[in-house]
Biopython code that builds the backbone (N, CA, C, O; Angstrom):
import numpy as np
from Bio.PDB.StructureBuilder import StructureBuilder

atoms = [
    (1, "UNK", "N", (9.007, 17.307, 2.682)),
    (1, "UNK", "CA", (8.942, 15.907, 3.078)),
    (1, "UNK", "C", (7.692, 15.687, 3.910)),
    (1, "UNK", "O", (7.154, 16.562, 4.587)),
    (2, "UNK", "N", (7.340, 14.608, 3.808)),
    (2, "UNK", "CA", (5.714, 14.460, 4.077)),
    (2, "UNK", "C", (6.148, 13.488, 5.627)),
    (2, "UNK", "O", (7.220, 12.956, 5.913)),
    (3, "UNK", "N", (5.611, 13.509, 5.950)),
    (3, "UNK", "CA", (5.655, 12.441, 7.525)),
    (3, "UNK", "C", (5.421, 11.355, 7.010)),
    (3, "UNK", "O", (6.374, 10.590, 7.154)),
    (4, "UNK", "N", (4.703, 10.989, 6.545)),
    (4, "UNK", "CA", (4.485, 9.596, 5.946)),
    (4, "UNK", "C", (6.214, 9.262, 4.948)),
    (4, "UNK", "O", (6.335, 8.073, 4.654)),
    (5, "UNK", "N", (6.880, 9.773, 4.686)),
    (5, "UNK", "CA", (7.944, 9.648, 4.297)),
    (5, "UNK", "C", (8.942, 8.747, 5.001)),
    (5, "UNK", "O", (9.422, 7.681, 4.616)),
    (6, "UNK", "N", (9.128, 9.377, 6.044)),
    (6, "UNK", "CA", (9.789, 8.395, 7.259)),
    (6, "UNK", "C", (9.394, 7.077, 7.576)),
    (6, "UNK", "O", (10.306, 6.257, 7.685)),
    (7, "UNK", "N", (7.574, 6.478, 7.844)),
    (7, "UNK", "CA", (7.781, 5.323, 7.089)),
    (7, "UNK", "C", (7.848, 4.469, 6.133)),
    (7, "UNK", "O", (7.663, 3.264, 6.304)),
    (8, "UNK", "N", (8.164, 5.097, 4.843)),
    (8, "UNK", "CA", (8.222, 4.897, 3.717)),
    (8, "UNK", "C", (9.760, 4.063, 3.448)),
    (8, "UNK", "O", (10.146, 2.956, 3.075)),
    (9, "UNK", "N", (10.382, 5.482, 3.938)),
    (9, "UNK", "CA", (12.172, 4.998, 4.212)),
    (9, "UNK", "C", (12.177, 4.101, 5.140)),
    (9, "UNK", "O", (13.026, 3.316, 4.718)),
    (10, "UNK", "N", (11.701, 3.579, 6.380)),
    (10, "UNK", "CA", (12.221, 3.076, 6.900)),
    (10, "UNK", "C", (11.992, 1.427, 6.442)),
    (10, "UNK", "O", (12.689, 0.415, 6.495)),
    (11, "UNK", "N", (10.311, 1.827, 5.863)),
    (11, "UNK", "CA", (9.885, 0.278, 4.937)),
    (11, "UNK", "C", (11.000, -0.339, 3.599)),
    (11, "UNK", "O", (11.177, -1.444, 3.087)),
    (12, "UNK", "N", (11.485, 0.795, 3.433)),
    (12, "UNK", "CA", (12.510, 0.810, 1.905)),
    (12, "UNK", "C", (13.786, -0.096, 2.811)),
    (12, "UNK", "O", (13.853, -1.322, 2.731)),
    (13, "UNK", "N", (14.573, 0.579, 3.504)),
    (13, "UNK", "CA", (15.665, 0.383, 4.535)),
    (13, "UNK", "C", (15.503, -1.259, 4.776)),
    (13, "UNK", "O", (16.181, -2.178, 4.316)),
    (14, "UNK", "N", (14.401, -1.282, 5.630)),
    (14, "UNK", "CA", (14.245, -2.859, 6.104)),
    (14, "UNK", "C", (14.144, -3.704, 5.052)),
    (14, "UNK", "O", (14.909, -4.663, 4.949)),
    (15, "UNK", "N", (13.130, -3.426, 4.098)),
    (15, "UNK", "CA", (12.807, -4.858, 3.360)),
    (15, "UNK", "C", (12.985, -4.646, 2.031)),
    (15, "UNK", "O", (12.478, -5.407, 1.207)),
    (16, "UNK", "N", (13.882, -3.364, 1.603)),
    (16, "UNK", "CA", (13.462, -2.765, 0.414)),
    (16, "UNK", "C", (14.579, -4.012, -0.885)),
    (16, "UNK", "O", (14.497, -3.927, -2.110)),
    (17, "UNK", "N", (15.287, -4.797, -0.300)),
    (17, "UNK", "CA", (15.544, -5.699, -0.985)),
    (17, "UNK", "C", (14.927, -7.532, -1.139)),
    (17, "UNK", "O", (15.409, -8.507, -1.715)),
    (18, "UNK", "N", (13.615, -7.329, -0.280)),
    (18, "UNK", "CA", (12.726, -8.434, -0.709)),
    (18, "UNK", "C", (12.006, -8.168, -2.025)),
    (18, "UNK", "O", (11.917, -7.106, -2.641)),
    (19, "UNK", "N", (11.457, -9.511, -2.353)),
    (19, "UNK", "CA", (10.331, -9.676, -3.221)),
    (19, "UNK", "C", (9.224, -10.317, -3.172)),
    (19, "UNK", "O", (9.233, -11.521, -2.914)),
    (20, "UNK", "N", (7.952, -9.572, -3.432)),
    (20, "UNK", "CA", (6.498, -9.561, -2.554)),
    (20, "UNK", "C", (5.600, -9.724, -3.594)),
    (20, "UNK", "O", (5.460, -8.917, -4.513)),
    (21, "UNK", "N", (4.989, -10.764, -3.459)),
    (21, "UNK", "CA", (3.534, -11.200, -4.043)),
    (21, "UNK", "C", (2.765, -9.921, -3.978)),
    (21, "UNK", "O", (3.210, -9.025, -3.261)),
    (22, "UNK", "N", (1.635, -9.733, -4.664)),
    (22, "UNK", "CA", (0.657, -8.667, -4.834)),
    (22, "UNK", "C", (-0.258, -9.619, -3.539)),
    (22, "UNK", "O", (-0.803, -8.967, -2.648)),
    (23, "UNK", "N", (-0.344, -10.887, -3.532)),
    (23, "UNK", "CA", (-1.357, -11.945, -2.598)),
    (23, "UNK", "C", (-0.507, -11.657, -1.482)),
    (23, "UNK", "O", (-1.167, -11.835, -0.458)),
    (24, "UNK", "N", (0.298, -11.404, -1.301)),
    (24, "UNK", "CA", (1.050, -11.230, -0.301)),
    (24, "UNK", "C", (0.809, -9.697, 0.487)),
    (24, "UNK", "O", (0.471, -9.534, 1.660)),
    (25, "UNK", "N", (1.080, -8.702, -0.486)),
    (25, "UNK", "CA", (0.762, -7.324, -0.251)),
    (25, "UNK", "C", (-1.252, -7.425, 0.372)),
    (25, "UNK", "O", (-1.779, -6.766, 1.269)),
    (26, "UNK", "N", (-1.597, -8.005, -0.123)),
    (26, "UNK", "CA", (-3.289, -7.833, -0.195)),
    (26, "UNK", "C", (-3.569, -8.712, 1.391)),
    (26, "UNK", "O", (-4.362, -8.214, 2.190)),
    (27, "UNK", "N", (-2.911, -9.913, 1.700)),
    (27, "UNK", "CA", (-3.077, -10.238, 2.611)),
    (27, "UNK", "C", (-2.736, -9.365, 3.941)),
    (27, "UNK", "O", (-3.481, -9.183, 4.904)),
    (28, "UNK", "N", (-1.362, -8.850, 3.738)),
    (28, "UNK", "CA", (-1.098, -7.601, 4.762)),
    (28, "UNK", "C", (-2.188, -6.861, 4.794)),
    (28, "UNK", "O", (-3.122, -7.126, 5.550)),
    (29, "UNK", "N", (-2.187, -6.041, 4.129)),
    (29, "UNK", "CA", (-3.568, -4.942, 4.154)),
    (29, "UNK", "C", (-4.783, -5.517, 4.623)),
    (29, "UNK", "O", (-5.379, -4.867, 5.482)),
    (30, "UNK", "N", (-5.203, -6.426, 4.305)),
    (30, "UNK", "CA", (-6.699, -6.769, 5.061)),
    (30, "UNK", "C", (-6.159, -7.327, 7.186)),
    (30, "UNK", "O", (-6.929, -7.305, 8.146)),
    (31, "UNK", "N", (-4.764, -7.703, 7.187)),
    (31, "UNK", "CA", (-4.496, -8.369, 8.544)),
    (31, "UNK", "C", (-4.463, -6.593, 9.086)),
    (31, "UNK", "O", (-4.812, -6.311, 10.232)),
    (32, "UNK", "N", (-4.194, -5.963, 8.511)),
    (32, "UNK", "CA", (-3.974, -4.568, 8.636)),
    (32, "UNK", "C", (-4.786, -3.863, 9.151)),
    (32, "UNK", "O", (-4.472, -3.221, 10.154)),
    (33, "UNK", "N", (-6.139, -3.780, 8.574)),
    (33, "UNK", "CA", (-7.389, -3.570, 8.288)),
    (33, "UNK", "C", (-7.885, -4.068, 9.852)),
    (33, "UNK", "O", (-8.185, -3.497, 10.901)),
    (34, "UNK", "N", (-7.785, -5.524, 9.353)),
    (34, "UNK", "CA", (-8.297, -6.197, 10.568)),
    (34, "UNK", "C", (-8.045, -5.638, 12.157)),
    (34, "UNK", "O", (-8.806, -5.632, 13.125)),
    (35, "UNK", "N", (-6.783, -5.219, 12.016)),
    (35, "UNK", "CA", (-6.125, -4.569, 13.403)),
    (35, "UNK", "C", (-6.430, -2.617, 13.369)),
    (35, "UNK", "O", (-5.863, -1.973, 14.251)),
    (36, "UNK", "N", (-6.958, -2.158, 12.751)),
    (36, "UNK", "CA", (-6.851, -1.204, 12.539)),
    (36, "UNK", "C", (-7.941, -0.557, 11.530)),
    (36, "UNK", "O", (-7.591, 0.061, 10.525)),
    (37, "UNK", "N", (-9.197, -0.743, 11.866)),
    (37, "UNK", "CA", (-10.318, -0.588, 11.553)),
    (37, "UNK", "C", (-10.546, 0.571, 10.280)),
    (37, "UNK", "O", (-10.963, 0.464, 9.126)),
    (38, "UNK", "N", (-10.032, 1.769, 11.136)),
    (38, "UNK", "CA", (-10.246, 3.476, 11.369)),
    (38, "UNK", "C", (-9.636, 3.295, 9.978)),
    (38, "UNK", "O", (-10.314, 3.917, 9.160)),
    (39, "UNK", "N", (-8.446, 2.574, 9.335)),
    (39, "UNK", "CA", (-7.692, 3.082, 7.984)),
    (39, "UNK", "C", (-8.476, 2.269, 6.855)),
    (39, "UNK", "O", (-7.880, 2.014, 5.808)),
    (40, "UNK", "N", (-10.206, 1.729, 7.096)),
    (40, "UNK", "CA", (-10.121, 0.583, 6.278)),
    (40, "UNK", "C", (-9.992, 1.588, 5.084)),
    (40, "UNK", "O", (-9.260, 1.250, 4.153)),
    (41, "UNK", "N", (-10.661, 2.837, 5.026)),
    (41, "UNK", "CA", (-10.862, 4.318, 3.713)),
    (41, "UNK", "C", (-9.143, 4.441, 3.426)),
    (41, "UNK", "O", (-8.900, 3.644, 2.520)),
    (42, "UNK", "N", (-8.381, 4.860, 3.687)),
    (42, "UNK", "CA", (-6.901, 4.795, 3.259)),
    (42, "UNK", "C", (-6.074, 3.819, 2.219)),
    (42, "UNK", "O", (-5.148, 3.958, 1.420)),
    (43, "UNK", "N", (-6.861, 2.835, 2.641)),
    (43, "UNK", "CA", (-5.801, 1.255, 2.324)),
    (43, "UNK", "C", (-6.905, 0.818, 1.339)),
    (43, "UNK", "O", (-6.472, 0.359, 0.283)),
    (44, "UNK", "N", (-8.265, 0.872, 1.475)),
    (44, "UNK", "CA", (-8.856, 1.237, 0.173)),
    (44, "UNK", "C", (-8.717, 1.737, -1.161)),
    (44, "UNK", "O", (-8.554, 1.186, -2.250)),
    (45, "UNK", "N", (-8.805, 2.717, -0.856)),
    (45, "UNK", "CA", (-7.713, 3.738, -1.606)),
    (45, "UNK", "C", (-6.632, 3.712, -2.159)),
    (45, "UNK", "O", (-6.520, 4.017, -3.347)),
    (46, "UNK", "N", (-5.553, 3.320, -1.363)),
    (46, "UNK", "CA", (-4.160, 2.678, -1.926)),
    (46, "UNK", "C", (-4.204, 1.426, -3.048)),
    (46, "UNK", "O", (-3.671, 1.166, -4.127)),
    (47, "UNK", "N", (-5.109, 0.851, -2.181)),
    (47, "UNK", "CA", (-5.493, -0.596, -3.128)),
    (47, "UNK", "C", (-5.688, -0.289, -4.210)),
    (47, "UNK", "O", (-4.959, -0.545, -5.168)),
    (48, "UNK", "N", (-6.787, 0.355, -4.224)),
    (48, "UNK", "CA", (-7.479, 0.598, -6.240)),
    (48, "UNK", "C", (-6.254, 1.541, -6.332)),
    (48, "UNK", "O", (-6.002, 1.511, -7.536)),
    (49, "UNK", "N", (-5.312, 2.393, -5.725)),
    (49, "UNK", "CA", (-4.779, 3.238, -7.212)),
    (49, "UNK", "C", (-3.690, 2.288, -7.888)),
    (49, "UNK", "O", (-3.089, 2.228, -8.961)),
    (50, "UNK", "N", (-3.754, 1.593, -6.717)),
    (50, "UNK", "CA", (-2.309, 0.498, -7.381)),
    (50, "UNK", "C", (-2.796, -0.399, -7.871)),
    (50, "UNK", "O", (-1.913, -0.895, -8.572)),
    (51, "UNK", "N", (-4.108, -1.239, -8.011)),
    (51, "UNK", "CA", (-4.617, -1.591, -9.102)),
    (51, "UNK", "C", (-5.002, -1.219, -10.215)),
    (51, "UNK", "O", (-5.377, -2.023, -11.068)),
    (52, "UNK", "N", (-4.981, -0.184, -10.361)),
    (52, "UNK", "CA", (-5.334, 0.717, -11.233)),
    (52, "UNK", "C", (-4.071, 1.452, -12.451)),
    (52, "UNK", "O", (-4.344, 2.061, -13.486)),
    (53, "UNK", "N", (-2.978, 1.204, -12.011)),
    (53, "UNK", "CA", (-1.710, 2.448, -11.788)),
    (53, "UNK", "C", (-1.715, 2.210, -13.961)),
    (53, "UNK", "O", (-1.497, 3.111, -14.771)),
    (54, "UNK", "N", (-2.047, 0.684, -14.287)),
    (54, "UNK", "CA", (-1.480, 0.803, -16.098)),
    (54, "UNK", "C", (-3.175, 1.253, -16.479)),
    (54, "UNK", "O", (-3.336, 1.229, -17.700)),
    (55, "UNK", "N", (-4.115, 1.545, -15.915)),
    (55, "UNK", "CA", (-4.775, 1.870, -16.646)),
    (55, "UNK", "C", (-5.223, 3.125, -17.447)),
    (55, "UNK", "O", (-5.677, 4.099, -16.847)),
    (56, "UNK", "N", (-5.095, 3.105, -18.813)),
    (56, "UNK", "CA", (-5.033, 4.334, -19.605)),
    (56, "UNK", "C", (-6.199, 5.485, -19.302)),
    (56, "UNK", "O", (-6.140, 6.715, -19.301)),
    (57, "UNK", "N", (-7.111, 4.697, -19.086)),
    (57, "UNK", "CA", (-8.390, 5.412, -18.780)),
    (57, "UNK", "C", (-8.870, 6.105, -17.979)),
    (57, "UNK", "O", (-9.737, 6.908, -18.323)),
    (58, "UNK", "N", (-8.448, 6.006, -16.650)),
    (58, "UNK", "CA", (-8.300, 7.021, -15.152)),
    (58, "UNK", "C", (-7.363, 7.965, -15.491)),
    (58, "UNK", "O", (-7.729, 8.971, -14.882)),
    (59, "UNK", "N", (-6.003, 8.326, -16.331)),
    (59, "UNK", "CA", (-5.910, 9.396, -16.680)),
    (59, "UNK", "C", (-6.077, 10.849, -17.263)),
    (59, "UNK", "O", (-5.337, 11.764, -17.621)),
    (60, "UNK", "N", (-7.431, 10.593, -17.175)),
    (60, "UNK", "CA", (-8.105, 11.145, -18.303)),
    (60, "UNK", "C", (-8.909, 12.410, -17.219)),
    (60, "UNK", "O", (-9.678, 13.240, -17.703)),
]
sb = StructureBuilder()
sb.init_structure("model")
sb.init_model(0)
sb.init_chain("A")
sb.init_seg("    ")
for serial, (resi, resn, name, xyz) in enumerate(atoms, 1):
    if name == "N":
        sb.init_residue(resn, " ", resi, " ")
    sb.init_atom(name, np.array(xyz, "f"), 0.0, 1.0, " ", f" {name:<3s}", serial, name[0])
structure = sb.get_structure()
């Protein structure tokens, strides 16, 4: 189990029965960003793989 796990579950737990805009998700992350400089490389990252996640071609 990874540490990052725990807030994973606890994000699941709280809200894991809402439903969330991608504009919604993208706005978090940049207010995110905004507060929290140091992760802009992380949440970067997260961003494109989950933009990315149907594309056939990065599997490769």
């Amino acid at each position: 189990m990874y540490f990052t796990d725990r807030g994973i579950e606890e994000l699941e737990k709280r809200r894991g029965e809402e439903e969330v805009t991608f504009e919604w998700l993208a706005e978090q992350l940049r207010a995110f960003v905004d507060l929290n400089p140091d992760f802009e490389v992380p949440v970067e990252r997260l961003a494109t793989w989950l933009a990315r996640l149907d594309d056939e071609d990065d599997d490769e």
